[in-house]
C-alpha positions as CSV (number, residue, x, y, z in Angstrom):
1,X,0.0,0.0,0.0
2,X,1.8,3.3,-1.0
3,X,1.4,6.7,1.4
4,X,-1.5,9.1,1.0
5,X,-0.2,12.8,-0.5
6,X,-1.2,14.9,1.9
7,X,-2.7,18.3,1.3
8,X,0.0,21.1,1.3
9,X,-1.6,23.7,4.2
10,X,-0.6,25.2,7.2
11,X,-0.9,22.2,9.9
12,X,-2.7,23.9,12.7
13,X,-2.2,21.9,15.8
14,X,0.8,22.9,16.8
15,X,2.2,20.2,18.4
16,X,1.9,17.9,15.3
17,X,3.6,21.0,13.1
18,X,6.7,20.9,15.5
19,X,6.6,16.6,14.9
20,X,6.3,17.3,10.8
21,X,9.0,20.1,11.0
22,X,11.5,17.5,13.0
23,X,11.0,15.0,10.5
24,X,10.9,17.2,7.6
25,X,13.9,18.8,8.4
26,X,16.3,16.0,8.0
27,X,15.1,15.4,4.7
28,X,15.3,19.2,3.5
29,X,19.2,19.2,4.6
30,X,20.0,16.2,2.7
31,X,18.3,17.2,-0.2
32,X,19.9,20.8,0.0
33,X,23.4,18.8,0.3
34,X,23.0,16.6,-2.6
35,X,22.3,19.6,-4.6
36,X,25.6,21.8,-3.3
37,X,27.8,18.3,-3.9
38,X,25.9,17.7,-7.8
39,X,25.7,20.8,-8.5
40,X,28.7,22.4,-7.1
41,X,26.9,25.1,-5.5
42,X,27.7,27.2,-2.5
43,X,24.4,26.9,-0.2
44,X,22.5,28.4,2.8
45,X,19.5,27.1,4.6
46,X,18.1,28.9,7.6
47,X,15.3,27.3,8.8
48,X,13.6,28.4,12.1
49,X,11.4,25.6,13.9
50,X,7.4,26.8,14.9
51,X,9.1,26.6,18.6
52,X,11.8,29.6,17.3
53,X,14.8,27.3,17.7
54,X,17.1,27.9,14.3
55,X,18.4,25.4,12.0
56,X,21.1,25.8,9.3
57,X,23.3,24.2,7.4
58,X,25.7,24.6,4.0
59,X,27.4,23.2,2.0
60,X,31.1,24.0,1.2
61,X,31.2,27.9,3.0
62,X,30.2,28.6,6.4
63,X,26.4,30.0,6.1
64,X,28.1,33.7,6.9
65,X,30.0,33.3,4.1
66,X,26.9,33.0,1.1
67,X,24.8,35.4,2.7
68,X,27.8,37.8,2.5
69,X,28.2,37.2,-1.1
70,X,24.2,37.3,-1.8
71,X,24.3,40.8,0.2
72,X,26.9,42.0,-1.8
73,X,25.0,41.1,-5.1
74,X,23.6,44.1,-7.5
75,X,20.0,44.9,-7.0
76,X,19.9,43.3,-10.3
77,X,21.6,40.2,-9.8
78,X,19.5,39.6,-7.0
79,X,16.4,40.0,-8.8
80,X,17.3,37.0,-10.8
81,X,17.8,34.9,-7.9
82,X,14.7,35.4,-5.9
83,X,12.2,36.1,-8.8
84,X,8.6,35.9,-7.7
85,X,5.8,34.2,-7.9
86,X,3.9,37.1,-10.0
87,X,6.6,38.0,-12.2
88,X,7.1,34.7,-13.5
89,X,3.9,34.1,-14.1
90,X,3.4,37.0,-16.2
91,X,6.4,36.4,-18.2
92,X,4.9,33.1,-18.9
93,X,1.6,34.6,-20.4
94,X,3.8,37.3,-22.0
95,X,5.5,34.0,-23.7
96,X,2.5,31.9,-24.7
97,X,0.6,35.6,-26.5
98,X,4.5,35.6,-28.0
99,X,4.2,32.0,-29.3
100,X,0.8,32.4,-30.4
101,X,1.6,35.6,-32.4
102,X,4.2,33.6,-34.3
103,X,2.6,30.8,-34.7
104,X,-0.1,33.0,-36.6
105,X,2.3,34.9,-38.6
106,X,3.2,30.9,-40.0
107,X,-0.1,30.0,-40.9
């Protein structure tokens, strides 16, 4: 029998959202370590528990170390790392009216 996916919402007793963050977390920090190794990548994850204890780990650099160099990043560099949700969206609609233009224009 395989496991049930369970609906991705804000768990709202809180004892059982400190027990899924615990077991979660373990599994966040070896994914975000296979990714730095694969990858090559020089990582940072701060993670802070729904009791306010804090978590972090990295890959290669001390966790200091990234957030020094993302600091130190151009406003426009930085846009391109933390994109949101909105933006990319629209440049995906902006793409498909694109594609559909051209697509016409073949026709």
């Amino acid at each position: 029998m395989g496991r049930s996916k369970l609906p991705i919402k804000k768990i709202e007793n809180t004892t059982n959202r400190q027990v899924t963050f615990s077991k979660r977390r373990y599994g966040l920090i070896k994914k975000a370590y296979e990714i730095a190794i694969l990858c090559d990548i020089d990582l940072a994850l701060i993670m802070l528990s729904p009791s306010g204890r804090l978590s972090h780990f990295s890959g290669r650099k001390r966790v200091e170390d990234v957030i020094y160099r993302y600091v130190n990043l151009s406003d426009r560099d930085r846009e391109w790392i933390v994109p949101n949700k909105e933006e990319i969206q629209k440049q995906i609609i902006e793409m498909q009216h694109q594609l559909e233009k051209d697509e016409e224009q073949l026709r």
